[in-house]
BALOBA-1460 file (C-alpha; in Angstrom, 3 decimals):
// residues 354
<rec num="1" residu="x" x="-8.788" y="28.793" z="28.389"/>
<rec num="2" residu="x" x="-11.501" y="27.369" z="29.868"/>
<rec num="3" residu="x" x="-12.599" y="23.286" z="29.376"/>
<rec num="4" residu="x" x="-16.228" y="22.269" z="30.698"/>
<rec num="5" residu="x" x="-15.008" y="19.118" z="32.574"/>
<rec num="6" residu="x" x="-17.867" y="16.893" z="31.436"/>
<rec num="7" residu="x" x="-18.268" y="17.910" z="28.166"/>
<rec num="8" residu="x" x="-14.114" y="16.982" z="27.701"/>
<rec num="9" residu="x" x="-15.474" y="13.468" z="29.409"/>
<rec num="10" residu="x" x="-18.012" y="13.078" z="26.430"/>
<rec num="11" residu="x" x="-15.902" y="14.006" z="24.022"/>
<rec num="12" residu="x" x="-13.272" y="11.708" z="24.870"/>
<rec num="13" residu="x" x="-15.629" y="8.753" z="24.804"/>
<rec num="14" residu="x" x="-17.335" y="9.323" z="21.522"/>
<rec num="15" residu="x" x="-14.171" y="10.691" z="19.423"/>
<rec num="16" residu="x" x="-11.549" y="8.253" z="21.149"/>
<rec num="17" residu="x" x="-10.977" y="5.199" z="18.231"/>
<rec num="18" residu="x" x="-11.037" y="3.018" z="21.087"/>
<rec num="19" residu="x" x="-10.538" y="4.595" z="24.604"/>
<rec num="20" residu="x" x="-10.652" y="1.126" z="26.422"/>
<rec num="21" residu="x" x="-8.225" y="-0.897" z="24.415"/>
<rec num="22" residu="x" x="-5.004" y="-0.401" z="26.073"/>
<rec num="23" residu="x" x="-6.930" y="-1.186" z="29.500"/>
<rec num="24" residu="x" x="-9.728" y="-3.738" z="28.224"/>
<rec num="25" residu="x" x="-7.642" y="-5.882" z="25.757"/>
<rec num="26" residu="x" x="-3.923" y="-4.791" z="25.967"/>
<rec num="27" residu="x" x="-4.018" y="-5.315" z="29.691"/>
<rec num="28" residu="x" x="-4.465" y="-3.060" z="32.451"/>
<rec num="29" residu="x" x="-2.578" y="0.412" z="32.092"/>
<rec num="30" residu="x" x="-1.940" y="3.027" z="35.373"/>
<rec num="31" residu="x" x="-3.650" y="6.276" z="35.156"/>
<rec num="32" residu="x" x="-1.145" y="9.224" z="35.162"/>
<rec num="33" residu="x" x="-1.677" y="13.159" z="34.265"/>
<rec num="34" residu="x" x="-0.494" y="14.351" z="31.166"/>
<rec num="35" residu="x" x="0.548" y="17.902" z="30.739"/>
<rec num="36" residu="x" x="0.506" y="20.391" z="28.170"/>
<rec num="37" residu="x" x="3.505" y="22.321" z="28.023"/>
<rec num="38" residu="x" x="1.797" y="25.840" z="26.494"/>
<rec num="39" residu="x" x="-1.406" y="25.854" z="28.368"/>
<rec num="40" residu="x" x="-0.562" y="23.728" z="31.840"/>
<rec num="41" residu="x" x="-3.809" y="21.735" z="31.047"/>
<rec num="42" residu="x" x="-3.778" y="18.236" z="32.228"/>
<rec num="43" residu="x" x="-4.920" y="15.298" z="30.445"/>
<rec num="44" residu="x" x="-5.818" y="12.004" z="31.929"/>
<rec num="45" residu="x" x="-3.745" y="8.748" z="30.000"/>
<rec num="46" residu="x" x="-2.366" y="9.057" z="26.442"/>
<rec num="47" residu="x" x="-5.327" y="7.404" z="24.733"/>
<rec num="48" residu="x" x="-7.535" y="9.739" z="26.277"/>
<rec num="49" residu="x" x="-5.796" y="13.037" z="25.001"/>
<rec num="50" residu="x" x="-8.270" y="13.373" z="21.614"/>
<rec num="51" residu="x" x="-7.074" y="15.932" z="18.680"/>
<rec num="52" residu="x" x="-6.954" y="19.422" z="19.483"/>
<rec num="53" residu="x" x="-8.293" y="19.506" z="23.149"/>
<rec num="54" residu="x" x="-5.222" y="21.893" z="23.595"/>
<rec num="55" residu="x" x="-6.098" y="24.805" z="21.034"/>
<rec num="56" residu="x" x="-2.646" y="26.997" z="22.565"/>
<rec num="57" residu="x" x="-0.308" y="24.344" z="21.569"/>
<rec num="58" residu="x" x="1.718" y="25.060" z="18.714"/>
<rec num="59" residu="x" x="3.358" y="21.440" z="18.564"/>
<rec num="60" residu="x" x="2.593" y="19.531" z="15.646"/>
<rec num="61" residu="x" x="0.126" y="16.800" z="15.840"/>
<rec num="62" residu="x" x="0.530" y="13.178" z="14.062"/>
<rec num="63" residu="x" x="-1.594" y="9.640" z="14.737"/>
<rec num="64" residu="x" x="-0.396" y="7.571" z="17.668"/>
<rec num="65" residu="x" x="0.435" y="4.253" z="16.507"/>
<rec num="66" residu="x" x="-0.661" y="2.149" z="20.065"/>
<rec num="67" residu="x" x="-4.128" y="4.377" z="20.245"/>
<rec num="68" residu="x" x="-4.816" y="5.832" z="16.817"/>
<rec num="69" residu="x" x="-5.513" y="9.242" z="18.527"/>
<rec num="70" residu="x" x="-3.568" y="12.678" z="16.766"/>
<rec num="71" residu="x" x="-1.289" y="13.441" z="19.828"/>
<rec num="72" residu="x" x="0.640" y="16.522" z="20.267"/>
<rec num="73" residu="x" x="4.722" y="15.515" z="19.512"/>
<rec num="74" residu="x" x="6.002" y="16.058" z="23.144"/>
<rec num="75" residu="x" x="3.270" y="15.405" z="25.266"/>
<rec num="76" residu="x" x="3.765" y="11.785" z="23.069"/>
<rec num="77" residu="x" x="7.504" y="11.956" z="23.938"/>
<rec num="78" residu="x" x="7.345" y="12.564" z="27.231"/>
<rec num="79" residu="x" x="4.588" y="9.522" z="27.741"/>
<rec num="80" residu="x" x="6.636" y="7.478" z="25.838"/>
<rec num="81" residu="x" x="9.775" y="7.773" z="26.408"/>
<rec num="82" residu="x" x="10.593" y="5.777" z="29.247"/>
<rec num="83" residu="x" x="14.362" y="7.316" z="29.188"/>
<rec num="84" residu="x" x="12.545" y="11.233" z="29.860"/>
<rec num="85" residu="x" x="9.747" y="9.621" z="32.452"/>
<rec num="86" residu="x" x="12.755" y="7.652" z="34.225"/>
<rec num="87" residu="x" x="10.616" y="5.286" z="34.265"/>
<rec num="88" residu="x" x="11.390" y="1.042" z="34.059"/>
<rec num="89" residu="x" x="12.077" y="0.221" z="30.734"/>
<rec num="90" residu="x" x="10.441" y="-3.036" z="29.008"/>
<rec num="91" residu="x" x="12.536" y="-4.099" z="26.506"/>
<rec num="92" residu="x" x="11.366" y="-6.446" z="23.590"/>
<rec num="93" residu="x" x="13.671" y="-9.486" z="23.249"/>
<rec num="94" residu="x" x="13.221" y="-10.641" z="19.854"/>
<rec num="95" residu="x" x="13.937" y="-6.827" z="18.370"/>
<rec num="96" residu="x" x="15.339" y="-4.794" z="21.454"/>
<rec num="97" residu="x" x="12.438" y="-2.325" z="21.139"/>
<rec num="98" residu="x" x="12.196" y="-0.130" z="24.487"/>
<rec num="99" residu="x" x="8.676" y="0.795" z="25.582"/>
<rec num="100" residu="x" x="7.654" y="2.656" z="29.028"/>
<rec num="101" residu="x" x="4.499" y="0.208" z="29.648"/>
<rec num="102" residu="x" x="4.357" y="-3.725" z="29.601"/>
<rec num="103" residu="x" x="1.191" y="-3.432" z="28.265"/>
<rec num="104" residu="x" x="2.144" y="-1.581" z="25.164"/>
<rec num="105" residu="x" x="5.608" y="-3.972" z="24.789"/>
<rec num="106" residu="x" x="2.530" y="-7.488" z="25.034"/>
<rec num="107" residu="x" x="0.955" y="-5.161" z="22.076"/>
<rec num="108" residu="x" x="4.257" y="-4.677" z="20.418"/>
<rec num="109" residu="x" x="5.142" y="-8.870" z="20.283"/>
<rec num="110" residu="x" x="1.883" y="-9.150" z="18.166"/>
<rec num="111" residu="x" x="4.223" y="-8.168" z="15.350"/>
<rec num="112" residu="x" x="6.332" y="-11.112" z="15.744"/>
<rec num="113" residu="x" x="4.138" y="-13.308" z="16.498"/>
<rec num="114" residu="x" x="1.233" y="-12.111" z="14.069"/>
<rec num="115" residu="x" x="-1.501" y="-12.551" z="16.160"/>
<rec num="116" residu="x" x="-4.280" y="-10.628" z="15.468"/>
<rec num="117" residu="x" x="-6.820" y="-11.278" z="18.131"/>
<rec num="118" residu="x" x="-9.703" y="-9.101" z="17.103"/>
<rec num="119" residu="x" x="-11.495" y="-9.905" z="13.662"/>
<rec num="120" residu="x" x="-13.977" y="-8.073" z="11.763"/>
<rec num="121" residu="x" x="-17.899" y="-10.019" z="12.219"/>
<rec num="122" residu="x" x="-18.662" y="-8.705" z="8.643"/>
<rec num="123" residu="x" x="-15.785" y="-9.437" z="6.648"/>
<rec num="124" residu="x" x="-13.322" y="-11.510" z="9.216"/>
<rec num="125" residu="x" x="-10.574" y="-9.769" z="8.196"/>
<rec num="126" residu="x" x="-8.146" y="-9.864" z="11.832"/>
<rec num="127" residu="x" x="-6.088" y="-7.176" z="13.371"/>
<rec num="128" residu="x" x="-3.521" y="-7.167" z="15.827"/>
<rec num="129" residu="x" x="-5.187" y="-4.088" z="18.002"/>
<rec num="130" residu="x" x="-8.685" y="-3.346" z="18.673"/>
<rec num="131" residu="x" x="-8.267" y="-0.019" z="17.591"/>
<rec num="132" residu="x" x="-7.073" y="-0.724" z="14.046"/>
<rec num="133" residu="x" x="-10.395" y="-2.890" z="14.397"/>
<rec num="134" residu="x" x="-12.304" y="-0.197" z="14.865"/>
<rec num="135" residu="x" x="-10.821" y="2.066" z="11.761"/>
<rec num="136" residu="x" x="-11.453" y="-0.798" z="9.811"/>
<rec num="137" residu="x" x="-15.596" y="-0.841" z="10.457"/>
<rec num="138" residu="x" x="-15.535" y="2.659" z="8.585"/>
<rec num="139" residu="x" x="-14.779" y="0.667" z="5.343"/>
<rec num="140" residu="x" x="-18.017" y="-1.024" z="5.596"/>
<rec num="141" residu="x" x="-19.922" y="1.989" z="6.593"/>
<rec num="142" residu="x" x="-18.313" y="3.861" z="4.395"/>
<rec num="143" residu="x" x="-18.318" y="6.837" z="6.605"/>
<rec num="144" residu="x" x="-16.066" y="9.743" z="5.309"/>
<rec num="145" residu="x" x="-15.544" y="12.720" z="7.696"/>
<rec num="146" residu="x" x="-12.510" y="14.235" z="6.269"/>
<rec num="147" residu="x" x="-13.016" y="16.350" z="2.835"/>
<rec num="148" residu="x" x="-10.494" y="18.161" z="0.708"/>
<rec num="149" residu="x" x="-11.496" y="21.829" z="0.520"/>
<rec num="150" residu="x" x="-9.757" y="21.628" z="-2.909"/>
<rec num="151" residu="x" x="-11.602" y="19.139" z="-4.936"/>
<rec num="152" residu="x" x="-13.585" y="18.035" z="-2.309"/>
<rec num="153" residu="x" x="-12.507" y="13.939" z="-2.201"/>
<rec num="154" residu="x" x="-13.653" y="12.554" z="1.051"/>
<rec num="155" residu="x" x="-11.528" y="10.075" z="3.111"/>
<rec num="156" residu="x" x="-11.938" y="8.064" z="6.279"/>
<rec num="157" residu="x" x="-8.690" y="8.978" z="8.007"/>
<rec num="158" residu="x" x="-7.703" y="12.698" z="8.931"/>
<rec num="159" residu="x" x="-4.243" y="11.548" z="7.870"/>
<rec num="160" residu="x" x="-5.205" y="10.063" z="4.629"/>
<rec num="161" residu="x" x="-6.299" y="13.476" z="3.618"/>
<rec num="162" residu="x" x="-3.341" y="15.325" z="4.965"/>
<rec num="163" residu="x" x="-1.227" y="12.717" z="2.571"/>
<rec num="164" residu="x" x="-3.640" y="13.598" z="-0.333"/>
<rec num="165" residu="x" x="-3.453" y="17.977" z="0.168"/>
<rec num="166" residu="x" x="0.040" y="16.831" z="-1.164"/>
<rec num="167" residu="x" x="-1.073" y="16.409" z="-4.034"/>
<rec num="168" residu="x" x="-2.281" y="19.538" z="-4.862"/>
<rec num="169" residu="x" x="0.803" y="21.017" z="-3.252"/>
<rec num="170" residu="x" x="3.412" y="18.663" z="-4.988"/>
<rec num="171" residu="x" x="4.930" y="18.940" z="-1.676"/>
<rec num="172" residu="x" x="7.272" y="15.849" z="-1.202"/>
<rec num="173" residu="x" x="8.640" y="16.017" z="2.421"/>
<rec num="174" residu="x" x="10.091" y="12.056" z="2.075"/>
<rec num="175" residu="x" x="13.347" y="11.795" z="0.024"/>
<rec num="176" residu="x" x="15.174" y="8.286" z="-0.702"/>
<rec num="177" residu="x" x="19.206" y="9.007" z="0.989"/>
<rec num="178" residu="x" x="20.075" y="6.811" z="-1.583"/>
<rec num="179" residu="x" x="18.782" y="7.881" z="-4.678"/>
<rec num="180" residu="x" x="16.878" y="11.316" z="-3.671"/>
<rec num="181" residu="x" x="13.493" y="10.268" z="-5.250"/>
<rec num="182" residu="x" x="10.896" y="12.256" z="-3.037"/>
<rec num="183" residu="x" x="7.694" y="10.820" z="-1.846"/>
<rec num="184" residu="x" x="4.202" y="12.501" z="-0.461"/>
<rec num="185" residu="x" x="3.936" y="9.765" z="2.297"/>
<rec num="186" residu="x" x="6.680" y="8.126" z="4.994"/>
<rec num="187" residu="x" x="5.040" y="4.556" z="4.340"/>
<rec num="188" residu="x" x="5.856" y="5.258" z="0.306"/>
<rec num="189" residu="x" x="9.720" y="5.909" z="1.323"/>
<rec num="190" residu="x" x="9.831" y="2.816" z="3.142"/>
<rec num="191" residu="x" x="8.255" y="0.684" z="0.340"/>
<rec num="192" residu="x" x="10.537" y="2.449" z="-2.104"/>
<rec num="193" residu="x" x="13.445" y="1.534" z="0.037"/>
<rec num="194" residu="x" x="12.722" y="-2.778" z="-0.494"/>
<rec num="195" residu="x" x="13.845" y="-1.651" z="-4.061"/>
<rec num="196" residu="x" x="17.754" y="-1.047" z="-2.899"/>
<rec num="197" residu="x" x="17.753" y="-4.011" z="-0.864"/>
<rec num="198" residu="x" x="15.350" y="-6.242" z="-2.979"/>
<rec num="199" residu="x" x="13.484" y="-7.322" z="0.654"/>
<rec num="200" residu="x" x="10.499" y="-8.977" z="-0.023"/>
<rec num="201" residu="x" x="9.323" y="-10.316" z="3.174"/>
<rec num="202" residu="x" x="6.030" y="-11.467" z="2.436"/>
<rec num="203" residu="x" x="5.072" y="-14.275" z="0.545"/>
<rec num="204" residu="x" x="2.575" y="-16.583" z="-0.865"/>
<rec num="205" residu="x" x="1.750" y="-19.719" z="1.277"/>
<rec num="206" residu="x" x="0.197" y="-21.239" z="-2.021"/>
<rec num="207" residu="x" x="3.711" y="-20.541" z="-5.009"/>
<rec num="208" residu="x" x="5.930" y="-18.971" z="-2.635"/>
<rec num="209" residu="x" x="5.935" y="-15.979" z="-4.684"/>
<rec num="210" residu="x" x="7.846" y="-13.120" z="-2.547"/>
<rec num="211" residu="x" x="6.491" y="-9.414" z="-2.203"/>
<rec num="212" residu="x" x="7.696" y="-6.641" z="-0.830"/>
<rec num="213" residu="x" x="4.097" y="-5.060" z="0.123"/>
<rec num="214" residu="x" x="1.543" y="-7.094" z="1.456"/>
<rec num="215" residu="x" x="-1.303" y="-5.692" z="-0.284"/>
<rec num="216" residu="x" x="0.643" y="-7.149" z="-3.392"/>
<rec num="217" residu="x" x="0.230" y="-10.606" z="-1.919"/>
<rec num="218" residu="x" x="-2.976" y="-9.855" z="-1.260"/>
<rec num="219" residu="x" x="-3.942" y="-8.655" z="-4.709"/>
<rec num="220" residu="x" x="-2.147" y="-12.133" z="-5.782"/>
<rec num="221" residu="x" x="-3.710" y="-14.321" z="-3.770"/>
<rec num="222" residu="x" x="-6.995" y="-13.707" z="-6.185"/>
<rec num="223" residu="x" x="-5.021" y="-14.710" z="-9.027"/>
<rec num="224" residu="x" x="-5.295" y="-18.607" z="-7.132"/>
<rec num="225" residu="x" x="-8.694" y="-17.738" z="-5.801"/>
<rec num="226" residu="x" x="-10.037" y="-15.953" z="-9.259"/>
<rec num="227" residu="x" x="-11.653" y="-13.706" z="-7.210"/>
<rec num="228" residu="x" x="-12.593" y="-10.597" z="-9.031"/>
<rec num="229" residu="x" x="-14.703" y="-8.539" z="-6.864"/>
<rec num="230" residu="x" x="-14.751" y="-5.561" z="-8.662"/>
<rec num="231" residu="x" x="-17.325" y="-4.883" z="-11.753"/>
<rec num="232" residu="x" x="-17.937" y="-2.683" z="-14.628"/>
<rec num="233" residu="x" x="-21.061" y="-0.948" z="-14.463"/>
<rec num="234" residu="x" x="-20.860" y="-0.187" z="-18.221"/>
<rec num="235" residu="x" x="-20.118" y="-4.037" z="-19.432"/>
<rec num="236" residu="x" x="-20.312" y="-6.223" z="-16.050"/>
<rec num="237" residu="x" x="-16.499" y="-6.817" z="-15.961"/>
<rec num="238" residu="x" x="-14.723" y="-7.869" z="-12.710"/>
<rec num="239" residu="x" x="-11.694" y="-7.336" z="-12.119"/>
<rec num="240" residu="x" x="-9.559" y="-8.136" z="-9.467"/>
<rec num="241" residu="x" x="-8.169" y="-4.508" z="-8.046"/>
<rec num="242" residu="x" x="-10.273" y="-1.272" z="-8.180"/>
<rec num="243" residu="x" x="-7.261" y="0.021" z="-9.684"/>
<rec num="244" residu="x" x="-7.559" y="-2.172" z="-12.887"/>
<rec num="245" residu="x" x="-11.311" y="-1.067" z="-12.795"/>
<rec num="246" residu="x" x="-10.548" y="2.537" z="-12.885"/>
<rec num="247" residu="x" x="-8.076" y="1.637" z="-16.206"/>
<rec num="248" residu="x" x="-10.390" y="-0.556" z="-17.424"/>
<rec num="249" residu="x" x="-13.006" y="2.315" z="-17.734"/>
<rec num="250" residu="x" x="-10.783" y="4.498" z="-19.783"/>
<rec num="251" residu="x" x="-12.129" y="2.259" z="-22.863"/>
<rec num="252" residu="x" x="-15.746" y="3.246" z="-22.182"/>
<rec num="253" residu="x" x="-14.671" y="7.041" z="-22.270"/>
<rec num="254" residu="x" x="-11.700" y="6.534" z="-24.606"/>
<rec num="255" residu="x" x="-10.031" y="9.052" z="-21.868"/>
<rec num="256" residu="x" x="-6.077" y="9.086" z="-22.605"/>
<rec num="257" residu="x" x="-4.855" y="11.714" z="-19.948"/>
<rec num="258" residu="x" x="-1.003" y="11.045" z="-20.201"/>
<rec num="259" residu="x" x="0.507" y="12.625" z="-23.531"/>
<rec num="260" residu="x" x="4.319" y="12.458" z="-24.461"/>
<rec num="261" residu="x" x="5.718" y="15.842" z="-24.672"/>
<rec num="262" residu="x" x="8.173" y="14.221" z="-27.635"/>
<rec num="263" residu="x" x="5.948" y="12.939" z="-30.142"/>
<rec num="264" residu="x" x="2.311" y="14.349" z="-28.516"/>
<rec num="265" residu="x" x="1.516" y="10.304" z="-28.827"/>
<rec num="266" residu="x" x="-1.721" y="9.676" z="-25.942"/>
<rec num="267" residu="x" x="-1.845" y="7.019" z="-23.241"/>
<rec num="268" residu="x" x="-4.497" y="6.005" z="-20.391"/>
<rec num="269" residu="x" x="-1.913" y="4.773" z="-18.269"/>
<rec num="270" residu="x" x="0.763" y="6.703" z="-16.492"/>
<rec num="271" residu="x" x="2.869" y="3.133" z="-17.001"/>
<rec num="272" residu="x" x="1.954" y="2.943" z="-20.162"/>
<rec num="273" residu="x" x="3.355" y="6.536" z="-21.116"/>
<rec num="274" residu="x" x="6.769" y="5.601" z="-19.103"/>
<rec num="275" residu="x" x="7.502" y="2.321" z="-20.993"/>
<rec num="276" residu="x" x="6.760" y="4.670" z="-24.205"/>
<rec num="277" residu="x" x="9.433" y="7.195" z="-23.579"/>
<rec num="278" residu="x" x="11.720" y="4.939" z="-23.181"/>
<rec num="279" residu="x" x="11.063" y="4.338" z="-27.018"/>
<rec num="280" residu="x" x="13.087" y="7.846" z="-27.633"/>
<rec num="281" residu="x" x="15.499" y="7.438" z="-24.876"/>
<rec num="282" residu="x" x="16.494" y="3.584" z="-25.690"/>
<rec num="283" residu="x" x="16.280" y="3.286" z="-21.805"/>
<rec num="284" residu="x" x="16.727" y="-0.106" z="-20.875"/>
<rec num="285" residu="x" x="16.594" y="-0.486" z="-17.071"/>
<rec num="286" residu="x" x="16.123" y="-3.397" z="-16.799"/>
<rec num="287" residu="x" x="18.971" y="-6.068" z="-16.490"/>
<rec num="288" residu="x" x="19.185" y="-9.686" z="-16.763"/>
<rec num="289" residu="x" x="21.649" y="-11.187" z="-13.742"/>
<rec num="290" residu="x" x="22.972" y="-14.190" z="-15.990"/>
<rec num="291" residu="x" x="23.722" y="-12.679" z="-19.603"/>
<rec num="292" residu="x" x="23.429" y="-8.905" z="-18.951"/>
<rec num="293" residu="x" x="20.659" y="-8.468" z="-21.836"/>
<rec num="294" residu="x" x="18.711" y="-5.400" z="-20.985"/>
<rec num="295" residu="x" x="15.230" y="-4.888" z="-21.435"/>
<rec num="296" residu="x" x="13.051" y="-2.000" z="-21.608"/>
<rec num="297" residu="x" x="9.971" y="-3.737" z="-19.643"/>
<rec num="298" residu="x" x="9.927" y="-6.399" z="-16.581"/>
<rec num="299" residu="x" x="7.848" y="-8.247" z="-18.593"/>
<rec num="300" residu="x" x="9.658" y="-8.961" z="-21.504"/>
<rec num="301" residu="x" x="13.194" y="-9.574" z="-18.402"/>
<rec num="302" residu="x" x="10.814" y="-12.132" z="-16.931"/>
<rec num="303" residu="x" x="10.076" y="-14.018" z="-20.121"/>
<rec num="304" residu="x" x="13.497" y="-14.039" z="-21.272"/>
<rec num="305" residu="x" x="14.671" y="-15.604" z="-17.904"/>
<rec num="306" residu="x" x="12.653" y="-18.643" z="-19.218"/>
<rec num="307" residu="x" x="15.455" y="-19.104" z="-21.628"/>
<rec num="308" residu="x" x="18.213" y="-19.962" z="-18.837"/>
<rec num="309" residu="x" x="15.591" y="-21.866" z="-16.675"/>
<rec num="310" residu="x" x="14.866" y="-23.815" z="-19.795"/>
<rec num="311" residu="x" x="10.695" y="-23.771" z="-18.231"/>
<rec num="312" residu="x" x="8.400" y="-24.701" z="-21.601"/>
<rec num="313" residu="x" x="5.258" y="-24.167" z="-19.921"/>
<rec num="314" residu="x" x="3.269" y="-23.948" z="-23.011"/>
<rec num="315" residu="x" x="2.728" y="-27.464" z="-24.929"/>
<rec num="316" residu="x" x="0.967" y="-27.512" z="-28.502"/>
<rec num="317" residu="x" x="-2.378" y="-30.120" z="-27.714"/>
<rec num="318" residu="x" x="-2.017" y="-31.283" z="-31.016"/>
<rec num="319" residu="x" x="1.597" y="-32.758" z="-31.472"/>
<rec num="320" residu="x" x="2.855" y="-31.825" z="-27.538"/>
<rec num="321" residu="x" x="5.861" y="-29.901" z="-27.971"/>
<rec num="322" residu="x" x="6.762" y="-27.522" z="-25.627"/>
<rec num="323" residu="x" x="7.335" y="-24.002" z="-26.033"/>
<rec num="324" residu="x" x="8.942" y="-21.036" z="-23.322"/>
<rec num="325" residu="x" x="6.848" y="-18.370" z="-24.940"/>
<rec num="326" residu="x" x="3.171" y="-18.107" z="-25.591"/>
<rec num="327" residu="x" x="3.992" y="-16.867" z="-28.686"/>
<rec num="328" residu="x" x="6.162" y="-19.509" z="-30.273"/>
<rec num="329" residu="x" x="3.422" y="-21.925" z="-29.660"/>
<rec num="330" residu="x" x="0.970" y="-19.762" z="-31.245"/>
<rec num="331" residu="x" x="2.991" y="-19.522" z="-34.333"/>
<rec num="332" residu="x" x="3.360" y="-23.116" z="-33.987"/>
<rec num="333" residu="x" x="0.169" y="-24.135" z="-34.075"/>
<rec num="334" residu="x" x="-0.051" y="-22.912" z="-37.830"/>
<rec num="335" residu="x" x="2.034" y="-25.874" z="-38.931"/>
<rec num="336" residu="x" x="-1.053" y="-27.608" z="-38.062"/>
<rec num="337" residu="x" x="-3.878" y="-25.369" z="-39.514"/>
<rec num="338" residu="x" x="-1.588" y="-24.116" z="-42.653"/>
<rec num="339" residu="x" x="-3.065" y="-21.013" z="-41.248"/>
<rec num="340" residu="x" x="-1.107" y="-18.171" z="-43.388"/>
<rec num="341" residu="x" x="-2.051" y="-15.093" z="-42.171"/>
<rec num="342" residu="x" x="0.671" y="-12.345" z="-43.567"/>
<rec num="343" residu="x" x="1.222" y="-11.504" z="-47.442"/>
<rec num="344" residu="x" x="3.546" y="-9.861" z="-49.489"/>
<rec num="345" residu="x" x="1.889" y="-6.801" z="-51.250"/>
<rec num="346" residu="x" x="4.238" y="-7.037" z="-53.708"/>
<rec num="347" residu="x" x="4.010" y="-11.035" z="-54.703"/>
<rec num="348" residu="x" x="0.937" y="-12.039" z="-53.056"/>
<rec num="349" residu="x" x="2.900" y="-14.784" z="-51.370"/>
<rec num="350" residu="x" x="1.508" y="-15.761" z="-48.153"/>
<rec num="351" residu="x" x="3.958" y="-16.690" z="-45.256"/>
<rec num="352" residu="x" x="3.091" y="-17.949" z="-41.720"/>
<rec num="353" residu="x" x="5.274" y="-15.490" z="-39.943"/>
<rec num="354" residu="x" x="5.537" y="-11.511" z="-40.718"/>
């Protein structure tokens, strides 16, 4: 196999995510040979060894997490792993994680200490490594390289569209040890895991509201912000996640894709069709910690824990009692209007509650 040598040099520079941030940014980092173990080719640094140079390797490939670069598994082990290079080991003191390079462990603390040195000069969003920087600018050019042969969805990451060929596959290489739910994607296991052990480690510096994702906090932070940057282009709109957006067009097309198989009843929401089935099944999942009440929604858990709290964070404007639920003070407020709105078909007599 033959590699024109400056033609591997060009390629590197334009394909690399960011050839020069380990030794620009992350500090200085020595050049050594790398190896390939089925071809004898030699590559110069880690970050330099772009996808597929190496077309007689059989290893599999995934994205390196200090360069952003698909690296072949044991070239990556053998780089890395200071144990194999007997190399001097840097060790992290806050978490005890090993690395082969001081440069990569000064990287590494930025996850402690969440700094995030390098900031986006269109939308200032910060990241802790140039590279991720980098990544990031695609979302604003909204260049797409990767397409699905299959239904032909474009994506900006090569592994975002390895994640979404799962879908067509059903393939779900990621299983829960705990409860054997599978997933399509390693970063959905480890979400689903903060379920067991009810970790939410990120939370809001404005109600102290805990998440366990951040782009849930986020997503909440526009509830104190009202930001709502997404419109209809039907009815103008905004909403505060493309997700509710997508929903939220269902009305326009009356599109109800999700259909119980029990009672053939039609949904546009995959939620919406769960919390229905649990209509025939009397599935009540979820659980109230101080009386044991179960509840077939979160929703109606969350405003029955108003009960024990004793909160009243509705008050009628006319007289000023308080109320825990929404509702109570909207049937309240008929005492004041005489407002009689159900009847008895049978008598005619009107009643202010059904």
């Amino acid at each position: 196999m033959e590699i024109n040598e400056s033609r591997l040099v060009s390629d590197m520079s334009e394909n690399s995510v960011d050839t020069d941030a380990n030794v620009e940014s992350e500090a200085s980092v020595d050049m050594k040979l790398l190896t390939c173990d089925s071809c004898g080719l030699e590559f110069p640094e880690i970050c330099l060894l772009n996808r597929q140079f190496c077309s007689n390797s059989n290893e599999k490939s995934y994205l390196c997490n200090i360069c952003s670069n698909q690296l072949f598994d044991k070239i990556h082990e053998n780089q890395n792993n200071p144990t194999l290079r007997n190399e001097n080991v840097y060790s992290c003191d806050v978490c005890g994680k090993e690395f082969s390079q001081k440069s990569i462990l000064d990287v590494h603390y930025r996850i402690h200490t969440n700094k995030k040195p390098f900031s986006c000069d269109i939308c200032n969003k910060e990241f802790a490594r140039r590279a991720h920087l980098s990544l990031h600018y695609k979302i604003h050019t909204g260049e797409k390289c990767f397409s699905c042969d299959v239904c032909g969805k474009q994506f900006i990451y090569k592994t975002s569209l390895k994640g979404h060929y799962r879908t067509h596959s059903n393939e779900k290489p990621f299983s829960c040890d705990i409860c054997s739910k599978g997933f399509t994607h390693l970063s959905a296991l480890s979400f689903h895991y903060r379920s067991h052990t009810k970790e939410k480690p990120y939370s809001c510096d404005v109600c102290s509201k805990e998440f366990s994702r951040k782009s849930t906090l986020n997503y909440h932070y526009r509830n104190h912000t009202n930001e709502k940057p997404f419109s209809c282009h039907i009815c103008s709109k905004t909403f505060p996640q493309k997700s509710t957006l997508n929903r939220h067009y269902m009305i326009h097309t009356n599109e109800k894709p999700y259909s119980c198989d029990l009672c053939t009843k039609e949904f546009a929401e995959k939620s919406k069709l769960k919390m229905h089935i649990r209509t025939h099944t009397n599935d009540r999942p979820y659980l109230c910690d101080i009386c044991g009440k179960e509840f077939s929604q979160k929703g109606n858990l969350n405003v029955h824990y108003k009960i024990h709290s004793v909160e009243k964070s509705y008050s009628c404007d006319v007289c000023s009692k308080e109320f825990s639920h929404k509702t109570s003070l909207k049937r309240h407020y008929r005492m004041h209007t005489n407002e009689q709105p159900y009847s008895c078909d049978l008598s005619n007599k009107e009643s202010t509650e059904i």
